[in-house]
C-alpha positions in Angstrom: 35.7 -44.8 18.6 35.6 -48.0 17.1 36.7 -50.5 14.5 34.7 -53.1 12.8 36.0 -56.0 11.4 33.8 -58.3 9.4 34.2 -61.7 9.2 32.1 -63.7 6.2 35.0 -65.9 4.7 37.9 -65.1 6.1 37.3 -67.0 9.7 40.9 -67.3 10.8 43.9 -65.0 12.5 46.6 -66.1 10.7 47.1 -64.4 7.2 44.3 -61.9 7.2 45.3 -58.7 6.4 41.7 -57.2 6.3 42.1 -58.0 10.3 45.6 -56.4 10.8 44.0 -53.2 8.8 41.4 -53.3 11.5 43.7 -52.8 14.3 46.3 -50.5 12.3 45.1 -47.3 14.3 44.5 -48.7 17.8 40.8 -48.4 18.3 38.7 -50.7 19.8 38.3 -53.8 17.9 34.8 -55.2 17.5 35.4 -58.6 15.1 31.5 -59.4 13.6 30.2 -62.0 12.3 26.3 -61.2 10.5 23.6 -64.4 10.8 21.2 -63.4 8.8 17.9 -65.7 9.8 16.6 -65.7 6.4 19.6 -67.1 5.2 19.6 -69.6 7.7 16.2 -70.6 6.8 16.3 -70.4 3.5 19.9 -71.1 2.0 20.5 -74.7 0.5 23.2 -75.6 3.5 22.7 -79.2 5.0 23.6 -80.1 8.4 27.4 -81.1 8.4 28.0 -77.5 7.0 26.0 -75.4 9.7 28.2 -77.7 11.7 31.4 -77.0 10.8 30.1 -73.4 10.3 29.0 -73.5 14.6 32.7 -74.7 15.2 34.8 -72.2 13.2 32.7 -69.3 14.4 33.2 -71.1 18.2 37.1 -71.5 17.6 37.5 -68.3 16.5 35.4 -66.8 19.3 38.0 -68.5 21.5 40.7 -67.5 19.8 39.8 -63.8 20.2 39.3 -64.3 23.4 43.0 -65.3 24.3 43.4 -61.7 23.3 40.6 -60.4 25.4 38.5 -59.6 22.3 35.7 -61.6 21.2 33.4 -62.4 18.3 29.9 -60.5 17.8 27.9 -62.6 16.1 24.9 -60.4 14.8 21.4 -61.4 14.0 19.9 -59.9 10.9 21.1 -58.9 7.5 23.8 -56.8 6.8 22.0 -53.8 5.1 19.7 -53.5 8.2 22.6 -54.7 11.1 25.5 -52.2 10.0 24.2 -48.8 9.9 22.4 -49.8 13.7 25.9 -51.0 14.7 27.7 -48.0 13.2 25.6 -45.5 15.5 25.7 -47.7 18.6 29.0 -48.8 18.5 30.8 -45.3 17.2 32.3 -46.7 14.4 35.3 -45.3 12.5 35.9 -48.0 10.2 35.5 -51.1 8.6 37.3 -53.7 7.4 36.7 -57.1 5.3 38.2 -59.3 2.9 37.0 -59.0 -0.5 34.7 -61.5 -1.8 34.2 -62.3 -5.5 30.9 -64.2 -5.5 28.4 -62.2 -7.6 26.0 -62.3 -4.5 28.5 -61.1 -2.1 30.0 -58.3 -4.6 26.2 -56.9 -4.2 25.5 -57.1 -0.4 29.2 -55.7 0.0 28.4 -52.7 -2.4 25.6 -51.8 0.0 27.4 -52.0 3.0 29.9 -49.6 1.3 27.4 -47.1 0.3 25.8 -47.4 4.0 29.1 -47.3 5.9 29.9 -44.3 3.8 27.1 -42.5 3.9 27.6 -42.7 7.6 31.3 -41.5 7.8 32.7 -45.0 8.4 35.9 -45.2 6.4 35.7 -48.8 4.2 39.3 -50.9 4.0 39.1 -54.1 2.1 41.7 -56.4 1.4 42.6 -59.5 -0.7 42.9 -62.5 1.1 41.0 -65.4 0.0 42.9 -66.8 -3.4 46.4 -66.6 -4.0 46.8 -64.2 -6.4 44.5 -61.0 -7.2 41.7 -62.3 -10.1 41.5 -58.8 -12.0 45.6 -59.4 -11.4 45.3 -63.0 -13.5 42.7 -60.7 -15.6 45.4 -58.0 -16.9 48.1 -60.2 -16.7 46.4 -62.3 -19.0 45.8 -59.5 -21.7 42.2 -58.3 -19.8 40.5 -61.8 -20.3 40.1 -64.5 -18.3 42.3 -67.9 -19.0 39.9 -70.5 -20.2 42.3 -73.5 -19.5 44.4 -74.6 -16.9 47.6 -74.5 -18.9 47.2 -70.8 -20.1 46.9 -70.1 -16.0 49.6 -71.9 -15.4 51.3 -69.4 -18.1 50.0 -66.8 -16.6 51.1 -67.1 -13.4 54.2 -68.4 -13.9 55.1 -65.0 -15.3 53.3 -63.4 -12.3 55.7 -65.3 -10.1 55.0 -66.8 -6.9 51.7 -65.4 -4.8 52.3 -62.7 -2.0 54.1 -64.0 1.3 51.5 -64.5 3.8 51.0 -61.5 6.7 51.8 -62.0 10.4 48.9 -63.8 12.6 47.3 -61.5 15.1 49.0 -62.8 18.0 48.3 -60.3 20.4 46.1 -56.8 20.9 47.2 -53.4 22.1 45.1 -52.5 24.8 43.2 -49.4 23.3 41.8 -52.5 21.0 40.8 -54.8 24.0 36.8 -55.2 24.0 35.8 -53.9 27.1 32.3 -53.1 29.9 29.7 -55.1 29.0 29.8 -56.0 25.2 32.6 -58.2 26.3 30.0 -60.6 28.4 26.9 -59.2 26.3 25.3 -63.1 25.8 22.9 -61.4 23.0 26.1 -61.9 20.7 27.1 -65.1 21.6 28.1 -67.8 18.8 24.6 -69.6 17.6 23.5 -73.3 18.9 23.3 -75.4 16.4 19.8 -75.1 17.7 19.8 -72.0 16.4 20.7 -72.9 12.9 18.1 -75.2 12.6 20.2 -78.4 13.6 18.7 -81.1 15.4 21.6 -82.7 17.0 20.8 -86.2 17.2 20.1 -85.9 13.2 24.2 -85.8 12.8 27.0 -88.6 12.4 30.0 -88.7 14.1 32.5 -85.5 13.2 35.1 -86.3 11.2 36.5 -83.2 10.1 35.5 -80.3 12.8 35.7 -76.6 11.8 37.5 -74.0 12.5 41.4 -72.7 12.5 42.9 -74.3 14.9 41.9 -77.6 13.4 43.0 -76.6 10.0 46.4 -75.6 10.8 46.6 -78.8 13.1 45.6 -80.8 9.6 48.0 -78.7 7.7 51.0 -79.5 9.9 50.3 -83.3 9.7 50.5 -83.5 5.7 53.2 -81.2 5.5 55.6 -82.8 7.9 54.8 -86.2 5.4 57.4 -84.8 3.0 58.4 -87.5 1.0 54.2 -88.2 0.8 54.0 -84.4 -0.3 56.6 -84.8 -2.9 55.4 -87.9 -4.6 51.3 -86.7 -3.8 49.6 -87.3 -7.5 45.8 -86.8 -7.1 45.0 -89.0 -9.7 46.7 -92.1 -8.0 44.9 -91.3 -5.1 41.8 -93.7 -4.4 38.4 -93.2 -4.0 36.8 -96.0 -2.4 40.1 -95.9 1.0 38.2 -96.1 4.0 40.1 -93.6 5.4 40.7 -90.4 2.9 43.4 -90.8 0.6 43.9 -86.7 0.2 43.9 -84.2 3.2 40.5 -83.0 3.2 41.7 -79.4 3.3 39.4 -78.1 1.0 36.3 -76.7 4.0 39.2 -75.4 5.8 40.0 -73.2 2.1 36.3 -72.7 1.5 36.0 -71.1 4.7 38.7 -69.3 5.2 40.0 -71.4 8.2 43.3 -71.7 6.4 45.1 -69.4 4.0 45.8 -70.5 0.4 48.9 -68.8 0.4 50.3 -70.6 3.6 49.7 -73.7 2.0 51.2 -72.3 -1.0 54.7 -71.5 0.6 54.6 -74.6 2.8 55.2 -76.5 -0.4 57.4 -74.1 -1.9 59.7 -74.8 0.6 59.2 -78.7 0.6 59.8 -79.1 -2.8 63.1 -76.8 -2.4 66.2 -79.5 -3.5 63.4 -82.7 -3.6 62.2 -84.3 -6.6 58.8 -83.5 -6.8 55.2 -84.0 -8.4 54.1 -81.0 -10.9 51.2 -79.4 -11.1 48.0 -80.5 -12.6 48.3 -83.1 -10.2 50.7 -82.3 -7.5 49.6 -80.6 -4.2 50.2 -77.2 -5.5 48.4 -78.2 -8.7 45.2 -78.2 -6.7 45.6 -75.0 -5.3 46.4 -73.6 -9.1 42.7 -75.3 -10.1 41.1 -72.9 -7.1 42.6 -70.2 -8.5 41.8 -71.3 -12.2 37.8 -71.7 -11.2 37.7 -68.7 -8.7 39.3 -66.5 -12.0 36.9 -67.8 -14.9 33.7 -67.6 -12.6 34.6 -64.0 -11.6 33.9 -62.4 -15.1 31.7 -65.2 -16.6 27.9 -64.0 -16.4 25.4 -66.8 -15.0 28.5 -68.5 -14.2 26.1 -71.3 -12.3 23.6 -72.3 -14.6 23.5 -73.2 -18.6 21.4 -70.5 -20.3 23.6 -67.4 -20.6 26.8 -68.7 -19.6 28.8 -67.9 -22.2 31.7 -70.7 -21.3 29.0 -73.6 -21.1 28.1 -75.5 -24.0 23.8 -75.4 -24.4 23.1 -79.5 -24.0 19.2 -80.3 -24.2 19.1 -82.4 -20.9 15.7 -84.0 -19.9 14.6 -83.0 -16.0 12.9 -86.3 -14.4 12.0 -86.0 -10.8 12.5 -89.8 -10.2 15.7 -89.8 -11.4 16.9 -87.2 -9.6 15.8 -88.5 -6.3 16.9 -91.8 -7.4 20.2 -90.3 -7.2 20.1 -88.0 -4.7 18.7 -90.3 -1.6 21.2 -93.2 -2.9 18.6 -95.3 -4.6 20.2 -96.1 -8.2 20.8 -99.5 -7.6 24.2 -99.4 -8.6 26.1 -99.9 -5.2 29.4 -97.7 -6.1 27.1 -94.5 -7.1 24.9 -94.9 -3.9 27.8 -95.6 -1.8 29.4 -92.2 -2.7 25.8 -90.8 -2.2 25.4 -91.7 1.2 28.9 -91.0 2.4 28.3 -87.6 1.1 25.2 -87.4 2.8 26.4 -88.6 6.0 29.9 -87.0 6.0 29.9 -84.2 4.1 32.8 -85.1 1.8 33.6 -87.5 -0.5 37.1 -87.7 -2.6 37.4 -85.6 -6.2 37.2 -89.2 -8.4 34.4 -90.0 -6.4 32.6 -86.5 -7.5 34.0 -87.4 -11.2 31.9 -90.8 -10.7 28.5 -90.0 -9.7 28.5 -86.2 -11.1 29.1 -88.2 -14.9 26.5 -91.0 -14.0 23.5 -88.4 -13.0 24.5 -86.4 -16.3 26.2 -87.5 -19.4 26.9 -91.7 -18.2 23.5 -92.3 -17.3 20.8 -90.2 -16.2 20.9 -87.1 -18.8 20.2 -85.0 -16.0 20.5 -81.2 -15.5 24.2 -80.7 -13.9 22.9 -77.7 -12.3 20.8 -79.7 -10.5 23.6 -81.6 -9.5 25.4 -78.9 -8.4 22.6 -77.7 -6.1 22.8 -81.7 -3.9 26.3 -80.4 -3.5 26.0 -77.3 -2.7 23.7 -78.2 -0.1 25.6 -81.3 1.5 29.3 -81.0 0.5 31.4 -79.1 3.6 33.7 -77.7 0.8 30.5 -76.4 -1.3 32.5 -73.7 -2.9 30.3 -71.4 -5.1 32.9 -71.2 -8.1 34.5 -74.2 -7.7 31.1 -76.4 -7.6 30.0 -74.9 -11.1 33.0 -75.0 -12.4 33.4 -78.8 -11.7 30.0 -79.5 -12.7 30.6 -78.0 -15.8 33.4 -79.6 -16.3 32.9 -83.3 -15.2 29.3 -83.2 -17.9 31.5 -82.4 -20.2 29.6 -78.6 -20.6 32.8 -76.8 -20.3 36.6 -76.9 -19.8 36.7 -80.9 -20.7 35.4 -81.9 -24.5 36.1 -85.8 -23.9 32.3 -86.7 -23.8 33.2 -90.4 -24.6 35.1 -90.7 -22.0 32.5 -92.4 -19.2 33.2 -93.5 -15.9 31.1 -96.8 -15.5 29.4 -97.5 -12.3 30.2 -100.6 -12.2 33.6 -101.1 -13.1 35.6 -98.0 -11.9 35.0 -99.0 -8.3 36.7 -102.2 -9.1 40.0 -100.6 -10.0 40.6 -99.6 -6.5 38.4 -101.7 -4.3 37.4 -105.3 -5.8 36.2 -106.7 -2.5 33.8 -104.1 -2.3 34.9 -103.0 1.2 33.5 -98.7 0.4 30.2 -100.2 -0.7 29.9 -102.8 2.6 30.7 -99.5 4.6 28.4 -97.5 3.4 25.2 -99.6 2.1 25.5 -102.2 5.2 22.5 -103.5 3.8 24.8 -105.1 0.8 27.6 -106.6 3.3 27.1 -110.2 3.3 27.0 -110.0 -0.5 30.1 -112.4 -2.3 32.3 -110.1 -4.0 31.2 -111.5 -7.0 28.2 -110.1 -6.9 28.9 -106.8 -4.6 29.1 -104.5 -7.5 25.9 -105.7 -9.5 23.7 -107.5 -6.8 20.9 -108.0 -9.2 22.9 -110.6 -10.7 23.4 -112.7 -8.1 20.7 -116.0 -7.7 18.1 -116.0 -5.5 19.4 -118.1 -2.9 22.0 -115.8 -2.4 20.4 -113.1 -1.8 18.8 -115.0 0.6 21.2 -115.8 2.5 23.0 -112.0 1.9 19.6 -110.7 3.9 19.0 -108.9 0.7 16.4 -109.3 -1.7 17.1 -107.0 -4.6 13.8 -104.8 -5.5 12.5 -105.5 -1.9 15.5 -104.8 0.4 17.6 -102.5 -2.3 16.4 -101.4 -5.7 17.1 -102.5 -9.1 18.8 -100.4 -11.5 16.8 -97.6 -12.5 19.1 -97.2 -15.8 20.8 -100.1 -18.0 24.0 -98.6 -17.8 25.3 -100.5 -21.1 22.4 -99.1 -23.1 21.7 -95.6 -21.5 25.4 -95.0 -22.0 25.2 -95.0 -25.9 22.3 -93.2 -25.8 23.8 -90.2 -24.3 27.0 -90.3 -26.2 24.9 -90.0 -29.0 22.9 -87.2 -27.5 25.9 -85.7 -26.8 27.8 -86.1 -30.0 24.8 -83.9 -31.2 25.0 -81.0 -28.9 28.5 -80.4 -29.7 27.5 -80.6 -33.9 24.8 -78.4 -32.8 27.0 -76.0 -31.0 29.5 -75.8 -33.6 27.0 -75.3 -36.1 25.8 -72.1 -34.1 29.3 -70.8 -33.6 30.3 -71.0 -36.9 26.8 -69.1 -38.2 27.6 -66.9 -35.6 30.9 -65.8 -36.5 30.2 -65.5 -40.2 27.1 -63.1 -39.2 29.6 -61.0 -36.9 32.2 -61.1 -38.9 32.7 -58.1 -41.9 32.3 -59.4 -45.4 35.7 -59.6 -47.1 36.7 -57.4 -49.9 36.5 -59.6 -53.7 40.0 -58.9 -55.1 40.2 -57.8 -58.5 
């Protein structure tokens, strides 16, 4: 007899108590991880993701290991893998952490009906956010807060999260995997071969997956107490050659590191210390995961426009150049396509840098879709978090959560604030480096001799603008100013039409 645990998000030992249910009763532990090959083939995940996806799965293999278990990673999808694995491996039960993506609440339903129509007992647990959503949910009168600062309300009454479980430090021996599925090479982690990774394609890792690394990152910060006490994201830069935040975020997407031993870690450095507060203090952050993952759980088409009843209907105008333009770092404003290809080649890129070239491709400049946006990030961002990339996107065009429209961040100057040499842009567009500072941030302006002598002819060795920037802008505040009238407009015709005629008073 046997016991299944399922690993999707989740990939860690400490704080998973979906995994200490697994081992509750003794049984053989069989810890599975599913690779389905037409995801692999067909999801939008770029190369620095498969990545760190290939280490955590490798870590955590080794981790299981030290307690002479092991991870089975199993090819195929999970409707067709499961009920096969159930028969050959005598399952008893099952065990995940619950997932709230609308595409995972649909394969899991499956799996439940297939595990339970084999007599496989199904134990799911919470694990993944700090507090229970439908929790938030009731707490919050059965709908879902729509701003941060009625969270915050919320679950300030809730109190603080759940205390996070043990770690699975050891195995009991009845749960050891044992004969040959504990060499079988059939369920060995993938190559990155495997996931369709050419090695020699990838840039140096900068931030490599799994848990071990994540708690290793997590220590570091949190022994900076005086820098966790005074941390206010917004004062943080976006153009510091080194990252100016802790790049924590894949570890949370992934489930390498729990939110709620974050959460307590700062609890208990903030105990007798002056301290940031949230929006903008450590904790704050971990309050706006919880404020995305909450709305997107009840909000239908939560990832697109039409039918998304938080997101404001804005007539944006799809062009193909543009959005290349943007996407391969070709804009010809240095600042947005140095943030491009740092993404590109890193796989993250700091929150103000996201505000900067998320407003340029939709409401600054380019009057792009943002889902489009959100699908560039979704493929190359390591922390490419379902709910928190719409959410964001939504959010930063000024669709939903944030009605400052006017407010634009200008590709030219906002750089400037934190980096006037222009040391990000020689970084990343090398090209640009032997360009006077003068000149760094708009290239086109300088004379010809100096570009010259800079090795960089503008609309030969690096394009032109694609966009004036001063006139575009006005444009689309216009455009924008519109949509909202519009909006209103339909709201308010809406309501009367729903609404019951009153009663004329005598």
């Amino acid at each position: 007899m046997t016991t299944v645990h399922w690993f999707r998000k989740g990939l860690r030992l400490h704080d998973n108590p979906a995994l200490l249910a697994a081992v509750k009763e003794g049984a053989e532990l069989r810890p599975v991880f599913v690779l389905d090959p037409w995801f692999v083939k067909h999801a939008r995940v770029g190369i620095n993701r498969w990545r760190f996806l290939s280490q955590a799965l490798r870590d955590l293999d080794d981790s299981l290991r030290k307690l002479k278990s092991r991870l089975f990673v199993v090819r195929g999808s999970p409707e067709e893998v499961f009920p096969a694995l159930f028969k050959k491996w005598d399952v008893q039960k099952i065990t995940w952490e619950i997932d709230t993506e609308p595409y995972a609440q649909r394969r899991d339903e499956k799996v439940e009906r297939l595990a339970r129509e084999s007599g496989v007992e199904v134990v799911c647990r919470h694990g993944h956010t700090l507090y229970r959503t439908e929790k938030i949910i009731e707490a919050n009168l059965g709908k879902a807060p729509l701003t941060y600062v009625s969270l915050e309300k919320v679950v300030s009454k809730l109190g603080h999260p759940p205390k996070p479980v043990d770690t699975l430090n050891d195995l009991p021996e009845s749960c050891h995997v044992r004969g040959e599925a504990a060499t079988d090479v059939s369920y060995d982690v993938p190559s990155l071969k495997e996931l369709g990774v050419e090695e020699s394609q990838l840039e140096p890792c900068l931030y490599p997956g799994g848990e071990t690394e994540a708690l290793a990152r997590l220590k570091i910060y949190m022994e900076r107490k005086s820098w966790v006490c005074k941390f206010e994201k917004p004062k943080t830069s976006p153009t510091s050659l080194q990252p100016s935040t802790t790049v924590l975020s894949p570890y949370l997407k992934f489930g390498c590191l729990s939110p709620r031993v974050m959460y307590h870690q700062l609890i208990q450095i903030y105990k007798g210390s002056a301290h940031s507060k949230p929006p903008v203090s450590l904790l704050g952050q971990l309050l706006w995961r919880e404020f995305f993952y909450t709305v997107g759980a009840v909000t239908p088409n939560f990832d697109r426009m039409e039918g998304n009843t938080v997101c404001r209907q804005i007539p944006w105008v799809r062009d193909d150049k543009l959005m290349d333009a943007w996407t391969n770092a070709r804009t010809g404003y240095p600042f947005i396509d140095a943030i491009m290809t740092q993404l590109r080649k890193e796989g993250w890129i700091h929150h103000l840098s996201r505000h900067a070239v998320a407003c340029f491709l939709t409401r600054g400049d380019l009057w792009q879709p943002w889902e489009d946006g959100m699908k560039v990030f979704e493929e190359l961002l390591l922390d490419a978090d379902w709910f928190l990339n719409a959410g964001n996107w939504m959010w930063l065009s000024a669709s939903a959560f944030f009605n400052s429209y006017f407010r634009v961040y200008s590709p030219i100057a906002f750089g400037k604030n934190t980096d006037k040499h222009g040391d990000y842009i020689r970084k990343y567009l090398p090209q640009l480096a032997k360009y006077p500072e003068n000149y760094i941030y708009e290239p086109w302006k300088a004379p010809l001799a100096t570009q010259r002598a800079a090795g960089c002819i503008i609309g030969q060795d690096y394009p032109r603008p694609i966009v004036d920037h001063s006139i575009v802008m006005k444009r689309n505040l216009d455009r924008m100013a519109k949509a909202y009238k519009a909006g209103k407009e339909k709201k308010a015709s809406s309501d009367n039409q729903s609404s019951p005629k009153k009663k004329m008073k005598k």
